[in-house]
C-alpha positions, 0 to 999 in steps of 0.5 A: 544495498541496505545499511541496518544501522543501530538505533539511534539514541532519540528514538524509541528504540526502532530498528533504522534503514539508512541508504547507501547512496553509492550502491549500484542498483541498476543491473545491465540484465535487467534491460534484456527482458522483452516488452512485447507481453507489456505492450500487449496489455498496454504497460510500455512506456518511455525510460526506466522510472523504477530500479530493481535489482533482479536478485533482490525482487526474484529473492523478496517480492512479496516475501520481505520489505526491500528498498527500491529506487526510482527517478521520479523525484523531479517530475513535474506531474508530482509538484504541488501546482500539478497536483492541485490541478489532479485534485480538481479533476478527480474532485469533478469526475471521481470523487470518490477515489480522494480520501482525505483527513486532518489533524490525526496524531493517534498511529491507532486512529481508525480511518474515517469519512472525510471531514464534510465542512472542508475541501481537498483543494483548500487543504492542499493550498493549506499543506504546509499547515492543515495537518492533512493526508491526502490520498489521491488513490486511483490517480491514474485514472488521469491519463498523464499519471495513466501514463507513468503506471505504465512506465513503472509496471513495464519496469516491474515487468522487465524483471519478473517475467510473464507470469507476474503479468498473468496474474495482474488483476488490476494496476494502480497508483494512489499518490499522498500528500502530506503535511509536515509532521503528519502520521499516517496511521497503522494498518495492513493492504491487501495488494502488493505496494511500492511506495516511492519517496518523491518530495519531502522525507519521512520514516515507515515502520514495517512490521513482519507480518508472520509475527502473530503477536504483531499481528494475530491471525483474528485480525488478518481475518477480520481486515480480509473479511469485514474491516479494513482497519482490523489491524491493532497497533500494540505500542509495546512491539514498535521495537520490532518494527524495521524502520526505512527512511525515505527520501527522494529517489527510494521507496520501499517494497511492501508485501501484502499483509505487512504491518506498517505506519508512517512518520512524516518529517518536518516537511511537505511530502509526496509520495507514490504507492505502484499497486499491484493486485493479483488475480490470486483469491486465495488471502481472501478465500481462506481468510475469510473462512477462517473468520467465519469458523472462528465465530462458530467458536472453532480454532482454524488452521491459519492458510497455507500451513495444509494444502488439504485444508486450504482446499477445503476451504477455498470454494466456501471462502468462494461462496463467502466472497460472491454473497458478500460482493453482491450484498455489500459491494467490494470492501476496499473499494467502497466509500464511506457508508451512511454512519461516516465509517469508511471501508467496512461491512457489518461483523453479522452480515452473512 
């Protein structure tokens, strides 16, 4: 259960989430759902990592941030010894899922290429004072980290049920590791997020994402379509923000599309984000139509306020998506191009 606490004296004015520690989180019904559609798709694992309370998920999943727990905090594969042998490995065999910066302190700051006269293992020998993130951003492809994926995602299942699997398109865990006092900057994701607190503490902003002056429909466009760092921090709104301290053992839900950005404490901290992407083109479908209308001067129907439009529009959000694959590759998933700008195709490319 959440406290909303009132905001404290020495900060700017930003609504906090302090924990209960006594609350009970882990219902008994919970472990009655069958595994056998987890097994079936590889998802079983031994234990239970991730605690959701069912209520909780079936009322906010995808809808509204909520605190989770979890029991990852100990575990051996997230220390730094560990985790500088992770490194190693996905330096050798994918290089291209670590991206890394150093120094950044602007929440606005645009994500970049990573610095190219430094290495991810120096700054992760040098955590306490290079002033880094890190994100290992498929680390299960690391059978061991593979391993606790599935564990968690059998957890996830147990609560929603088959139809939360059917739509899985992919599953994965990018792991952070972050200097003391490091921000990581304010943006939107495209999947579904459970970011889990393993080492260290921190503080996360979460925005409301139906807010439009938080976050205006042409930024949700752009960010679907053409730029992943659409999303505009607007300082004069963080007293909108709810605020989540975490710790070891929480973490928080993060639903597509929500604003957020992250304060880190005075301390090394390792972090865990369980993704989720769906199946579901419909954000990108509709998004991305409405991007393209919206250059032609036209002022679109935001997505699922008419089922008639949003008809309309998703076989030329189709189209838009196919060509624009085909040409550029998958925006989220393509590594800086040859400017150093990561993660973006052009606005005229179409």
């Amino acid at each position: 259960m959440l406290r909303h606490d009132s905001p404290s004296p020495d900060t700017t004015g930003r609504r906090a989430v302090s924990v209960d520690r006594e609350s009970p989180v882990m219902n008994a019904e919970i472990r009655d759902y069958s595994e056998a559609g987890a097994r079936r798709h590889g998802l079983a694992g031994n234990g239970t990592l991730l605690n959701l309370d069912r209520a909780e998920f079936e009322a906010n999943f995808n809808r509204n941030f909520f605190e989770v727990q979890h029991q990852l905090a100990d575990h051996p594969l997230f220390q730094i010894p560990r985790l500088l042998e992770l490194a190693d490995e996905m330096t050798k065999k994918w290089p291209k899922d670590i991206y890394f910066d150093a120094g950044v302190d602007d929440i606005g700051q645009r994500w970049s290429g990573a610095p190219a006269d430094i290495t991810v293992e120096d700054l992760m020998r040098r955590i306490e004072t290079s002033k880094a993130w890190i994100d290992f951003k498929s680390a299960e492809r690391s059978k061991e980290y593979g391993k606790v994926l599935n564990t968690i995602i059998c957890d996830i299942l147990k609560i929603s049920g088959r139809q939360l699997e059917k739509n899985m398109r992919r599953k994965q865990m990018a792991i952070f590791v972050t200097s003391p006092n490091r921000i990581s900057t304010y943006h939107i994701d495209s999947e579904v997020n459970f970011l889990l607190q393993i080492r260290g503490e921190k503080e996360i902003s979460l925005f409301d994402r139906k807010d439009r002056e938080v976050l205006p429909e042409v930024e949700i466009e752009r960010s679907w379509t053409v730029d992943v760092n659409a999303a505009v921090y607007k300082p004069h709104l963080q007293d909108r923000a709810t605020v989540f301290k975490l710790r070891p053992g929480n973490g928080v839900h993060i639903p597509v599309n929500s604003p957020h950005w992250v304060k880190n404490g005075n301390n090394i901290s390792v972090s865990a984000a369980i993704l989720y992407h769906s199946w579901d083109s419909a954000y990108y479908n509709l998004y991305s139509t409405n991007y393209y209308l919206r250059r032609m001067g036209l002022n679109p129907t935001p997505p699922f306020q008419s089922k008639l439009l949003d008809a309309l529009k998703q076989p030329v959000g189709a189209a838009i998506q196919a060509y624009r694959t085909a040409r550029f590759g998958n925006l989220r998933n393509i590594g800086p191009n040859a400017d150093g700008i990561h993660d973006r195709t052009p606005d005229d490319a179409f």
